[in-house]
MOPAC internal coordinates of N, CA, C and O (Angstrom, degrees):
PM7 1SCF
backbone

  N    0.0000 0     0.00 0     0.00 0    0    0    0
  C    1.4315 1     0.00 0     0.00 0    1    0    0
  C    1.5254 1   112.14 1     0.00 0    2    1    0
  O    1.2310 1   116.76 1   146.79 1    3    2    1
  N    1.1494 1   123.77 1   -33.21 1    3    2    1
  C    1.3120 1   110.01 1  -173.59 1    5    3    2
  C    1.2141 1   108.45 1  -111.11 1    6    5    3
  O    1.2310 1   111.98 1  -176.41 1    7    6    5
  N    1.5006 1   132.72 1     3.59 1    7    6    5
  C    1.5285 1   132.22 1   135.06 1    9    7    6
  C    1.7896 1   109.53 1   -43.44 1   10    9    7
  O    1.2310 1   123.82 1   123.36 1   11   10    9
  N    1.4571 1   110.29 1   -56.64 1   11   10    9
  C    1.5564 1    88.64 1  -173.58 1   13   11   10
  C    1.2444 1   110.34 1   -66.77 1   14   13   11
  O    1.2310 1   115.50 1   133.74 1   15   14   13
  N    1.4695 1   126.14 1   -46.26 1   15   14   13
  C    2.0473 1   112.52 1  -178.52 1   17   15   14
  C    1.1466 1   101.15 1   -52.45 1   18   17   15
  O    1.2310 1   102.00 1   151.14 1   19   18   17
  N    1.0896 1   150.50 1   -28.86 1   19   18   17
  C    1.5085 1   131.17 1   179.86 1   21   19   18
  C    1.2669 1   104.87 1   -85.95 1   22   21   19
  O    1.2310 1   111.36 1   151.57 1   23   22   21
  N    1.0856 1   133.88 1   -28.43 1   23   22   21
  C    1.8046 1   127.60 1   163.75 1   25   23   22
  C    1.7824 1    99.37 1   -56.10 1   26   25   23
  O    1.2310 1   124.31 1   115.47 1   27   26   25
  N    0.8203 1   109.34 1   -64.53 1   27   26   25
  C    1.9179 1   121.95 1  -148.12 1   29   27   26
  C    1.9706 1    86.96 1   -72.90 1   30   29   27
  O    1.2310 1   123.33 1   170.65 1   31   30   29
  N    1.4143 1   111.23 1    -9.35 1   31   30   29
  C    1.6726 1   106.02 1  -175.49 1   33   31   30
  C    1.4301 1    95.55 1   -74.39 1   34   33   31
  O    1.2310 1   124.52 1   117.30 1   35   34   33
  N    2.0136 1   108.94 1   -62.70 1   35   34   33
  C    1.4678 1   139.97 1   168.11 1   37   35   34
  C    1.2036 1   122.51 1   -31.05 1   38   37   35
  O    1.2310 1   123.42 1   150.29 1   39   38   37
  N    1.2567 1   111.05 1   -29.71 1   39   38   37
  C    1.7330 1   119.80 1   177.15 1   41   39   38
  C    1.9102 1   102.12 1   -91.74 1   42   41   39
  O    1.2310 1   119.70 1   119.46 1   43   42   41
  N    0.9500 1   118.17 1   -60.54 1   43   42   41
  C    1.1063 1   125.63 1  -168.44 1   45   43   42
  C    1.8500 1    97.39 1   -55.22 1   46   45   43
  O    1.2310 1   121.41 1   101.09 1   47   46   45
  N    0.9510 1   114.91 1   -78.91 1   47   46   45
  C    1.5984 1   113.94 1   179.67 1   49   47   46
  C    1.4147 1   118.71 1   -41.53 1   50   49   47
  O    1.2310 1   105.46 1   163.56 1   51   50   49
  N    1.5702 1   144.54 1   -16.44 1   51   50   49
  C    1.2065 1   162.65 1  -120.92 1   53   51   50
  C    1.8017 1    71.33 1  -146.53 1   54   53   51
  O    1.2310 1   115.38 1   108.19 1   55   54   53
  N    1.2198 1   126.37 1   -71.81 1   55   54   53
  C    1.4189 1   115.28 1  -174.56 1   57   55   54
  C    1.3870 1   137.79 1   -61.93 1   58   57   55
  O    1.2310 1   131.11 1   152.58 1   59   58   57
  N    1.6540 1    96.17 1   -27.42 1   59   58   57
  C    1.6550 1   119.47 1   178.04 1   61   59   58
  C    1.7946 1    88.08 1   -76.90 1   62   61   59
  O    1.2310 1   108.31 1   162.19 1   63   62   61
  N    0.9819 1   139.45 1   -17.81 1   63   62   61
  C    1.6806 1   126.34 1  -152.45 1   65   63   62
  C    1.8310 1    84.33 1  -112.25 1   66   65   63
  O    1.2310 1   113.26 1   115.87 1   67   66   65
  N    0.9213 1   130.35 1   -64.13 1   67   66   65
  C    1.5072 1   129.23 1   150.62 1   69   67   66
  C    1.3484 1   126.05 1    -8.80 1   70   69   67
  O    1.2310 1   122.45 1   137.55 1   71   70   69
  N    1.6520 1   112.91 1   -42.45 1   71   70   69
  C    1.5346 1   112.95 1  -168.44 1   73   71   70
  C    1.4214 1    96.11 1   -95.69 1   74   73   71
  O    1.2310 1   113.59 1   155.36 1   75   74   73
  N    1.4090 1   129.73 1   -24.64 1   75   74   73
  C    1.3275 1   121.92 1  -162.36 1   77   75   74
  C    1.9989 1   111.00 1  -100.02 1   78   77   75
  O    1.2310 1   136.32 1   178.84 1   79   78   77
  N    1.3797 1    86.00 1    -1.16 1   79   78   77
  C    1.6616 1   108.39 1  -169.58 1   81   79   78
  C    2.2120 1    86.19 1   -82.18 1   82   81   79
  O    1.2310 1   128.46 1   120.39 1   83   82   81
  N    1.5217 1   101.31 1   -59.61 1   83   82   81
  C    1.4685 1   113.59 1   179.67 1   85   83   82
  C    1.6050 1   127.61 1   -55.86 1   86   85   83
  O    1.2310 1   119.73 1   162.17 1   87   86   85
  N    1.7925 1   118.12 1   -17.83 1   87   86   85
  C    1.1448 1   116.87 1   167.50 1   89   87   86
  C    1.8147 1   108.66 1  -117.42 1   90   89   87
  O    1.2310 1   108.03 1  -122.07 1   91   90   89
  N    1.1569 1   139.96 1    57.93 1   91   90   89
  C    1.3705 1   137.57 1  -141.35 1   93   91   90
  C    2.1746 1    81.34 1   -83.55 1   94   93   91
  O    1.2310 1   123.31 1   160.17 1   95   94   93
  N    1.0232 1   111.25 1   -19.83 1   95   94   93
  C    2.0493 1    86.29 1  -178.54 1   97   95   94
  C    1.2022 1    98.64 1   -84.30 1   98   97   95
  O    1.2310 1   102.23 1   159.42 1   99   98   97
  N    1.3956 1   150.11 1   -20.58 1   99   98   97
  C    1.3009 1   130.03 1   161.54 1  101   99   98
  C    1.4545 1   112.22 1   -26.68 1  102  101   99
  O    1.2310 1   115.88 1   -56.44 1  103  102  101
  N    1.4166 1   125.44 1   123.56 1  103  102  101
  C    1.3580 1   100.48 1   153.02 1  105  103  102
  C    1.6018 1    95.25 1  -121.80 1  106  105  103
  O    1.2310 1   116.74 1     4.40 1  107  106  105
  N    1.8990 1   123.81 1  -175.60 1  107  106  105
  C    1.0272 1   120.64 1  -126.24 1  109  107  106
  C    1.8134 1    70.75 1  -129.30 1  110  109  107
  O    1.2310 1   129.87 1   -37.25 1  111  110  109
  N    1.5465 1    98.58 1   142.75 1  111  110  109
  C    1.5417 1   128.02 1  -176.44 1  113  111  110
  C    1.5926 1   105.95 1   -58.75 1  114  113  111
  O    1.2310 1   135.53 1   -64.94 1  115  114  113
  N    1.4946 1    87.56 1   115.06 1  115  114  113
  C    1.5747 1   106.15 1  -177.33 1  117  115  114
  C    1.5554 1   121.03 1  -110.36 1  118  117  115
  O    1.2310 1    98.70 1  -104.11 1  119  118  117
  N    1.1349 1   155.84 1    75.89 1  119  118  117
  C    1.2787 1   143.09 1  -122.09 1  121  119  118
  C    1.9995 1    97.27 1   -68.78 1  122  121  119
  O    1.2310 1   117.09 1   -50.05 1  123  122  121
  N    1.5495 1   123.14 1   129.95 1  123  122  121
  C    0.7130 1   126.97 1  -162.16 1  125  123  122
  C    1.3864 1   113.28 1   -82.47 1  126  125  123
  O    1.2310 1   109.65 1   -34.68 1  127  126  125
  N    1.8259 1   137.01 1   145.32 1  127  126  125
  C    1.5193 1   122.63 1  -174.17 1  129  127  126
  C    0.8461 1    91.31 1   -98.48 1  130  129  127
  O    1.2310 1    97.96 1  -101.59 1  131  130  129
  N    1.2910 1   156.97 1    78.41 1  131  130  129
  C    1.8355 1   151.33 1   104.97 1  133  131  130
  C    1.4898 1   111.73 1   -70.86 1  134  133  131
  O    1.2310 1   117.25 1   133.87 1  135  134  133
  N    1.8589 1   122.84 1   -46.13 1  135  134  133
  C    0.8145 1   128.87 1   163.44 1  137  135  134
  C    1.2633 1   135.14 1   -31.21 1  138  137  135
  O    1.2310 1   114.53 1   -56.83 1  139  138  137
  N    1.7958 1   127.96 1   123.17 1  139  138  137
  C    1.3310 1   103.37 1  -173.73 1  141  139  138
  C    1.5855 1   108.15 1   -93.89 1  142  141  139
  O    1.2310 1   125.77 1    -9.32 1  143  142  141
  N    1.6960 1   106.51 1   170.68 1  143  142  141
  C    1.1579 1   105.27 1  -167.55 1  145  143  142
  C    1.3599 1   110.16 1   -61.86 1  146  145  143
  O    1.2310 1   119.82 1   -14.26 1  147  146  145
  N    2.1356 1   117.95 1   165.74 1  147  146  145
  C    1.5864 1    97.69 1   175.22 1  149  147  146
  C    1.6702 1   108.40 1   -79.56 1  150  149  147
  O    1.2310 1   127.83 1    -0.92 1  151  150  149
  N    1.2698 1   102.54 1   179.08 1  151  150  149
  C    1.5185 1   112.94 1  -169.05 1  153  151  150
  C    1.3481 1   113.05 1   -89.94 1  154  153  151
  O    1.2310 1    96.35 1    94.40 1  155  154  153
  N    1.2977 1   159.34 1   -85.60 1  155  154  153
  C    1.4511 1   145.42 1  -149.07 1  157  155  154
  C    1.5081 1    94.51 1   143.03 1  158  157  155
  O    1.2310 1   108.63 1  -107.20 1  159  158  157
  N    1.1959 1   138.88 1    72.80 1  159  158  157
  C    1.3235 1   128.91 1   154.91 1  161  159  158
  C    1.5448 1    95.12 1   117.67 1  162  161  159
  O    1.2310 1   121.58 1   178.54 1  163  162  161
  N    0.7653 1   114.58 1    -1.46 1  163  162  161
  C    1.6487 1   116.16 1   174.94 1  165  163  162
  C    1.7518 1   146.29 1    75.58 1  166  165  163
  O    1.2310 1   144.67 1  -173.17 1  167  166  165
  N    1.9893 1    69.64 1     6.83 1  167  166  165
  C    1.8741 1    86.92 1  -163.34 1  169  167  166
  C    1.5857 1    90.64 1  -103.37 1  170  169  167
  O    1.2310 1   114.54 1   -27.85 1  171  170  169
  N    1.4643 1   127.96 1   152.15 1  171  170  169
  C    0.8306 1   123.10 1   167.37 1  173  171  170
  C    1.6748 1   146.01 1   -54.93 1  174  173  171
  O    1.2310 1   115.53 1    -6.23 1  175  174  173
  N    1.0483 1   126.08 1   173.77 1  175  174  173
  C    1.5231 1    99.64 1   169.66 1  177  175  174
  C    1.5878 1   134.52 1   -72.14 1  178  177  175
  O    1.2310 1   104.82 1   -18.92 1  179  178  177
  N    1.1613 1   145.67 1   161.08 1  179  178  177
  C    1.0138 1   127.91 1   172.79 1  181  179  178
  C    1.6903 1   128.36 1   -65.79 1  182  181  179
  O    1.2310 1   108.63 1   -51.47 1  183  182  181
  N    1.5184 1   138.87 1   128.53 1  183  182  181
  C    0.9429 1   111.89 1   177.17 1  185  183  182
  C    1.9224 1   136.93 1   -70.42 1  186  185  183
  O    1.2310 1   129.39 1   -24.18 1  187  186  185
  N    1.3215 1    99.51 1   155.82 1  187  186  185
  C    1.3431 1    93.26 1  -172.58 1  189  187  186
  C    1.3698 1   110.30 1   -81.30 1  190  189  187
  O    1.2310 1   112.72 1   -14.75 1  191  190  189
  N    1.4275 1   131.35 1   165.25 1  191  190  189
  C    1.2998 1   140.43 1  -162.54 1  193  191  190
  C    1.3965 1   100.69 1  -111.83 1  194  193  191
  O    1.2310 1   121.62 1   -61.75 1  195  194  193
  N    1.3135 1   114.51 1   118.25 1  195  194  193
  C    1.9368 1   108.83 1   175.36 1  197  195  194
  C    1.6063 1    98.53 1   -91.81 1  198  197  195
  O    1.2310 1   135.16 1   -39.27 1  199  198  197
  N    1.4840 1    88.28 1   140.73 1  199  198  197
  C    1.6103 1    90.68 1   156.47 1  201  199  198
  C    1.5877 1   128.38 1   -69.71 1  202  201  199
  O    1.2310 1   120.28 1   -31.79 1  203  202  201
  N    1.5137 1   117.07 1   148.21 1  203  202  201
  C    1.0197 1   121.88 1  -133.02 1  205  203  202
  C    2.0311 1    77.42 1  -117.26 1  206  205  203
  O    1.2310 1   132.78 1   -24.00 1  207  206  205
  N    1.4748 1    92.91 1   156.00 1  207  206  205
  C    1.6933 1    99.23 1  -169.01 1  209  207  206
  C    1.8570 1    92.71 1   -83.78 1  210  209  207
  O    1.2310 1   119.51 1   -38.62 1  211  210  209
  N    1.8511 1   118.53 1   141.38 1  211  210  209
  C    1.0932 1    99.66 1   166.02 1  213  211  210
  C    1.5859 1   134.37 1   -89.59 1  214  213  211
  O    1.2310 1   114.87 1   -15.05 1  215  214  213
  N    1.1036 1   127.32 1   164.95 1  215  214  213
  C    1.5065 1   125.11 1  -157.84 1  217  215  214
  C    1.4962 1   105.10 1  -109.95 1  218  217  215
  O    1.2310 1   117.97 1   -88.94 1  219  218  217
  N    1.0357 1   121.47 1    91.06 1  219  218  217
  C    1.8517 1   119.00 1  -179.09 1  221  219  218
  C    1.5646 1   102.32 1   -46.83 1  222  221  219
  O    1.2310 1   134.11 1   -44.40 1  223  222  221
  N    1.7740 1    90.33 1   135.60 1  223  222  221
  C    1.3206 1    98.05 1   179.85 1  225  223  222
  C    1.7091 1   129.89 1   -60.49 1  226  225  223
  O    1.2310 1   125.51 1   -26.48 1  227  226  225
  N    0.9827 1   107.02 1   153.52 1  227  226  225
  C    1.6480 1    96.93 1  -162.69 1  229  227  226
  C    1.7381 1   111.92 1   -72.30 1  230  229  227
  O    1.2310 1   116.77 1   -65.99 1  231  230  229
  N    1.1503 1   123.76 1   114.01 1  231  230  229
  C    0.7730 1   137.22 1   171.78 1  233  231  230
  C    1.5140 1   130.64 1   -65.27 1  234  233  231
  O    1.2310 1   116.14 1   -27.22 1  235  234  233
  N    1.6076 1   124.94 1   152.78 1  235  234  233
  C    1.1954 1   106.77 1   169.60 1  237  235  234
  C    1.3982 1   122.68 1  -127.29 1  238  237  235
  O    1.2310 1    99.62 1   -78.20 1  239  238  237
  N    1.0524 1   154.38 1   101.80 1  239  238  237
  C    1.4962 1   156.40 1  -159.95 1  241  239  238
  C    2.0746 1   101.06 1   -73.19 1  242  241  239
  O    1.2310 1   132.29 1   -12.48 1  243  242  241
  N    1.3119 1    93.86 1   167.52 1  243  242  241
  C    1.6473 1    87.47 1  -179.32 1  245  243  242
  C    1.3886 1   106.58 1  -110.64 1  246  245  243
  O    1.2310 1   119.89 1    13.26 1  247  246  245
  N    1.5840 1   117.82 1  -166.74 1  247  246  245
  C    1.3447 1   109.94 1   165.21 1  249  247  246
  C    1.7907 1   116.40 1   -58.35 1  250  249  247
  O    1.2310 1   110.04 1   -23.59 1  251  250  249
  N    0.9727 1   136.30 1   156.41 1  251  250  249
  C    1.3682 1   124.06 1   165.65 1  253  251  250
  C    2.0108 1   108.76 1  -148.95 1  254  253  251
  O    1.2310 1   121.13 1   -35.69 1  255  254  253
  N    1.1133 1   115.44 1   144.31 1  255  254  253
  C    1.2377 1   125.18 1  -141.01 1  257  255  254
  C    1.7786 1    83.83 1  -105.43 1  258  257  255
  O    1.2310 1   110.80 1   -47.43 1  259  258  257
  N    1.6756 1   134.91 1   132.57 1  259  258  257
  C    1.2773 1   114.79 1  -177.77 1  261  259  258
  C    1.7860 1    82.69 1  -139.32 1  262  261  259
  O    1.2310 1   130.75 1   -43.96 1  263  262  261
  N    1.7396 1    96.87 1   136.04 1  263  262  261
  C    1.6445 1   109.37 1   175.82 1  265  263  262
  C    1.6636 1   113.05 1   -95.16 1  266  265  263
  O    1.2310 1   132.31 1   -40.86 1  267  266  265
  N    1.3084 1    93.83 1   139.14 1  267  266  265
  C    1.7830 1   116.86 1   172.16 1  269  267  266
  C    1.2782 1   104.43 1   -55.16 1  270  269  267
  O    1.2310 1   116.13 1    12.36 1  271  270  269
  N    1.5125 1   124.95 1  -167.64 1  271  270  269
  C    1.2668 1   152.45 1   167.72 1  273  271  270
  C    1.0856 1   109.02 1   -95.53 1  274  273  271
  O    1.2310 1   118.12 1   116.66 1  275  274  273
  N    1.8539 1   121.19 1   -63.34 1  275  274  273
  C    1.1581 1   149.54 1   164.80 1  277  275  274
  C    1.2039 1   112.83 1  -121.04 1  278  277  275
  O    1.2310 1   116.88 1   -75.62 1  279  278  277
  N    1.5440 1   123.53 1   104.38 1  279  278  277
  C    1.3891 1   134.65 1   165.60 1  281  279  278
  C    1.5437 1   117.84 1   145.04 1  282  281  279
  O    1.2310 1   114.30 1    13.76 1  283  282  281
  N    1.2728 1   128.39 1  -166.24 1  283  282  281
  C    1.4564 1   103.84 1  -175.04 1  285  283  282
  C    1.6387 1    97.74 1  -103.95 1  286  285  283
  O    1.2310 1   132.15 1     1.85 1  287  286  285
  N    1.3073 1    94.14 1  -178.15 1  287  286  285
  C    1.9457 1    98.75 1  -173.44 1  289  287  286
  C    1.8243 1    94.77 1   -79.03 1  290  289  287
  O    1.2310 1   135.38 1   -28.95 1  291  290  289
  N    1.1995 1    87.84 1   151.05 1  291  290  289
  C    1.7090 1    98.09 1   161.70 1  293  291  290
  C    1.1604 1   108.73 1  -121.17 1  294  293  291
  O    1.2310 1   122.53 1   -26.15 1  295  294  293
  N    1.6595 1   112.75 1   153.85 1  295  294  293
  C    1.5172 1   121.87 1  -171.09 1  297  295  294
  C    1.5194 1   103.91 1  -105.24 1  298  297  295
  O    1.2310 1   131.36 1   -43.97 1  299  298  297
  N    1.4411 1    95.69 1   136.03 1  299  298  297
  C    1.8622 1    92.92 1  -171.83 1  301  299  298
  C    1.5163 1    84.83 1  -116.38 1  302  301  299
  O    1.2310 1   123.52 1   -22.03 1  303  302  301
  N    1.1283 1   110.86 1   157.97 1  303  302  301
  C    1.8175 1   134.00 1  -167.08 1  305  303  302
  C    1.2394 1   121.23 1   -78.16 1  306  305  303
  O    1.2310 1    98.13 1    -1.90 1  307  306  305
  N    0.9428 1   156.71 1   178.10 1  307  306  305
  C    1.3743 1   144.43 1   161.37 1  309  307  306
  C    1.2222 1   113.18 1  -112.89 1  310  309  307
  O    1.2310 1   121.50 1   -17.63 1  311  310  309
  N    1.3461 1   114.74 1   162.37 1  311  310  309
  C    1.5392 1   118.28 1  -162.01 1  313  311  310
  C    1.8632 1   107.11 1  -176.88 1  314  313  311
  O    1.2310 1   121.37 1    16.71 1  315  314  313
  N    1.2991 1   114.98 1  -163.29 1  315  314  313
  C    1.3764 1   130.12 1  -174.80 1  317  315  314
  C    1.8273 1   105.56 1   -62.60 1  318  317  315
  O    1.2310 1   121.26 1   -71.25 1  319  318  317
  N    1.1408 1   115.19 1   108.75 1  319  318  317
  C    1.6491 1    93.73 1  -176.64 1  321  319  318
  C    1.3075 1   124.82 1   -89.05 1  322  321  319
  O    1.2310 1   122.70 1  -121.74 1  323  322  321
  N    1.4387 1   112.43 1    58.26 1  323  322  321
  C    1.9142 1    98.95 1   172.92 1  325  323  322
  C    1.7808 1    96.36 1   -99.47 1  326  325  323
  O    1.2310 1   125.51 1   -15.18 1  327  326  325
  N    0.9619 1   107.02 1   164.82 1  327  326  325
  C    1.8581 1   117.33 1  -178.91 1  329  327  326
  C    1.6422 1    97.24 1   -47.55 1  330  329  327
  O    1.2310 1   110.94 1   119.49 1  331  330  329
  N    1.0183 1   134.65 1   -60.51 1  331  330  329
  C    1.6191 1   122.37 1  -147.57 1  333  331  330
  C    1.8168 1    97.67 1   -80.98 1  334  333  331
  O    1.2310 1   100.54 1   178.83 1  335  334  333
  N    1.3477 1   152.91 1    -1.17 1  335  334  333
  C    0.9580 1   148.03 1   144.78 1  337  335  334
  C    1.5104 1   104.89 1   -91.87 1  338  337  335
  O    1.2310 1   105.71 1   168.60 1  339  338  337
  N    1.5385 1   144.10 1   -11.40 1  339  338  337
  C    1.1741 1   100.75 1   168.59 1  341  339  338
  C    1.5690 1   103.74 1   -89.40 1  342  341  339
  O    1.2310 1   122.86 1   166.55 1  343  342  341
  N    1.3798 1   112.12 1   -13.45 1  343  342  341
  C    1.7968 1    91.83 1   177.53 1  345  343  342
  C    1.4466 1   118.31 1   -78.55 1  346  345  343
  O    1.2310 1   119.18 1   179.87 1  347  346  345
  N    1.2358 1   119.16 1    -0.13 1  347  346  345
  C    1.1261 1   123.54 1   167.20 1  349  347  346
  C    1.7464 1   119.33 1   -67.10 1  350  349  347
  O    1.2310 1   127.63 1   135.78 1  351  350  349
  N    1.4914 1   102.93 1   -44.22 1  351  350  349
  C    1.7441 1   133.82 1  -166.21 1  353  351  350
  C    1.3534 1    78.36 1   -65.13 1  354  353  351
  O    1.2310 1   108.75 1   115.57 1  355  354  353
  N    1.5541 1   138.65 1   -64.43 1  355  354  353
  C    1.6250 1   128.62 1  -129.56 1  357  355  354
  C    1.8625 1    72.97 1  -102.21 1  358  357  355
  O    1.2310 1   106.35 1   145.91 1  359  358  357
  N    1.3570 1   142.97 1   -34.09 1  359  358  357
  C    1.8877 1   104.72 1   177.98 1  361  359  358
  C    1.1799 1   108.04 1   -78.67 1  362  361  359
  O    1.2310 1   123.22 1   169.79 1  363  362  361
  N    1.4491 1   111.43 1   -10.21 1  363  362  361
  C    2.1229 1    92.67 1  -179.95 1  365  363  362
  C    1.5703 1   103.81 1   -69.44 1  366  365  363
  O    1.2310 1   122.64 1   134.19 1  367  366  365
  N    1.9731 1   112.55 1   -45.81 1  367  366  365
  C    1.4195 1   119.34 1   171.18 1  369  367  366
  C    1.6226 1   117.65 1   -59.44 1  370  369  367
  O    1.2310 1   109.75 1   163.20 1  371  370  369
  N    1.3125 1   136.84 1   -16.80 1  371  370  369
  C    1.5138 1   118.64 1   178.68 1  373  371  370
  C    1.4215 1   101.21 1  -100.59 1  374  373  371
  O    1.2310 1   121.94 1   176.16 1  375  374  373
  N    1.6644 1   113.90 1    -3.84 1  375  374  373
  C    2.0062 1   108.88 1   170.53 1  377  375  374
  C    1.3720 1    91.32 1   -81.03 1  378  377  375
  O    1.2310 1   116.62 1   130.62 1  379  378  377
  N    1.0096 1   124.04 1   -49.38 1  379  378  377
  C    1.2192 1   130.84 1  -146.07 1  381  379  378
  C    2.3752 1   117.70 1   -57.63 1  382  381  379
  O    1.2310 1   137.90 1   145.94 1  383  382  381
  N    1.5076 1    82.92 1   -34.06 1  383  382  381
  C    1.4813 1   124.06 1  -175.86 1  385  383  382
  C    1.6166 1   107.81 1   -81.85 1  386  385  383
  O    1.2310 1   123.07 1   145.45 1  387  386  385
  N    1.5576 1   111.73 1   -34.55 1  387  386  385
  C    1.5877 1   111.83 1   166.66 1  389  387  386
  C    1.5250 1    86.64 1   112.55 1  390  389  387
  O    1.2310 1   102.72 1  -145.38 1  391  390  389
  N    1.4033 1   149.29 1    34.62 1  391  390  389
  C    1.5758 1   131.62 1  -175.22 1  393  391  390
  C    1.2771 1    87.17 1  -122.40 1  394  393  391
  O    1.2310 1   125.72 1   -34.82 1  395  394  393
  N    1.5802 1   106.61 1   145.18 1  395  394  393
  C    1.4453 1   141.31 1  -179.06 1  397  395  394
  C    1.3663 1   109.45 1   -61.75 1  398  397  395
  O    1.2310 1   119.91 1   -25.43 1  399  398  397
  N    1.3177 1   117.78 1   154.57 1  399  398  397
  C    1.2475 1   138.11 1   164.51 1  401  399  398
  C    1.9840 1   101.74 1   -10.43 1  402  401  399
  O    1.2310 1   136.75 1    96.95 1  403  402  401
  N    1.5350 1    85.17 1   -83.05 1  403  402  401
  C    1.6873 1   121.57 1  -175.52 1  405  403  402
  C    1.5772 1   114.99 1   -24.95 1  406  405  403
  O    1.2310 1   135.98 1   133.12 1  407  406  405
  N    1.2976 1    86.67 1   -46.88 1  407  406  405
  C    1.6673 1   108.67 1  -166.51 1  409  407  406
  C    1.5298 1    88.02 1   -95.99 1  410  409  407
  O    1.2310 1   105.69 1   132.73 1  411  410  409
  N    1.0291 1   144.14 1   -47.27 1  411  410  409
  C    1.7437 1   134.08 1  -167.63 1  413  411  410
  C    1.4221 1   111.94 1   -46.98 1  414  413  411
  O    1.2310 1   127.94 1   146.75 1  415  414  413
  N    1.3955 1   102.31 1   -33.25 1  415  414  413
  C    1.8867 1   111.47 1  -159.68 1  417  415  414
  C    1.7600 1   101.35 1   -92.20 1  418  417  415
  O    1.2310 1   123.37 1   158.15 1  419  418  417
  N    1.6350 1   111.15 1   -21.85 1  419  418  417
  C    1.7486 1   119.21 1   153.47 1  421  419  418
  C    1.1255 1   125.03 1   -80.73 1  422  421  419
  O    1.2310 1   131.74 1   160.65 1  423  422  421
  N    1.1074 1    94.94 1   -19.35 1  423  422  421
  C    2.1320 1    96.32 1   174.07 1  425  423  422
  C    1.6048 1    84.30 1   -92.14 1  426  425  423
  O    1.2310 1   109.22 1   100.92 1  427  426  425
  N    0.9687 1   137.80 1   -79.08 1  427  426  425
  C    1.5061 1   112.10 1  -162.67 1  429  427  426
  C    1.4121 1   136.27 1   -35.91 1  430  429  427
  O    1.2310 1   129.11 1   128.60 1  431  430  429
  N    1.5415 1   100.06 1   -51.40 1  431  430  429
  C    1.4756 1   112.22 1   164.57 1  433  431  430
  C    1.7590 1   108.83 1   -58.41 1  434  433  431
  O    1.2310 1   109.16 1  -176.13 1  435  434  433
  N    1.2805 1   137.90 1     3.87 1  435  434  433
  C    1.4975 1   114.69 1   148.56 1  437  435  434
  C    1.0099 1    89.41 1  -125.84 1  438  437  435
  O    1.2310 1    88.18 1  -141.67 1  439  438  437
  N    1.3306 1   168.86 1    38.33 1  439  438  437
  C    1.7510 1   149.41 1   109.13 1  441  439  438
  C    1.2322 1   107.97 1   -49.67 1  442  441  439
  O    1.2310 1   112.52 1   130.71 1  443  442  441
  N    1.4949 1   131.73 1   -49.29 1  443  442  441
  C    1.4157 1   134.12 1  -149.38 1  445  443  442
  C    1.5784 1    92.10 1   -83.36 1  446  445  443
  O    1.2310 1   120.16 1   121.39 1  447  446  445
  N    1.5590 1   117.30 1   -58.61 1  447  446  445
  C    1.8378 1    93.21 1  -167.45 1  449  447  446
  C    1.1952 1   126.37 1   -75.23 1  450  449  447
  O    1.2310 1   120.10 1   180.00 1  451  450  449

């Protein structure tokens, strides 16, 4: 009996040394470092909170009265003052007044600064 376990040990190891002789580019599982480490309980981390950009308080501008070159002044309204509503305020005020295209985009450019 214990002639054959030492045969069937001899065979088996003789075969395991055989199989690894027959695939030699295998190589043997290495845990890879790209991987991040595991975490602690399994839950993720918490996310972080970005600061948030602040928003100037909304302001209000008044009516304000702006003069032509040639023609009379028109009064543009008051409203929220960041740039993209007052250029809005001075083309509703240079349609509003009867001035062309041409002239709207020069009346704005001195209403707006």
């Amino acid at each position: 009996m214990p002639r054959l376990v030492a045969l069937v040990m001899l065979l088996s190891s003789v075969t395991a040394a055989l199989a690894q002789t027959q695939f030699p580019g295998v190589a043997p599982s290495v845990p890879s470092p790209f991987t991040p480490p595991p975490q602690l309980g399994g839950a993720p981390a918490p996310p972080v909170a970005l600061p948030v950009p602040r928003v100037s308080p909304n302001r209000q501008t008044g009516p304000s009265l702006v003069t032509r070159p040639r023609g009379r002044p028109v009064e543009v309204p008051g409203g929220p003052s960041n740039f993209s509503n007052q250029v809005e305020r001075c083309l509703d005020a240079a349609a509003n007044a009867g001035i062309g295209p041409n002239g709207r985009a020069a009346f704005t450019r001195r209403c707006v600064q």
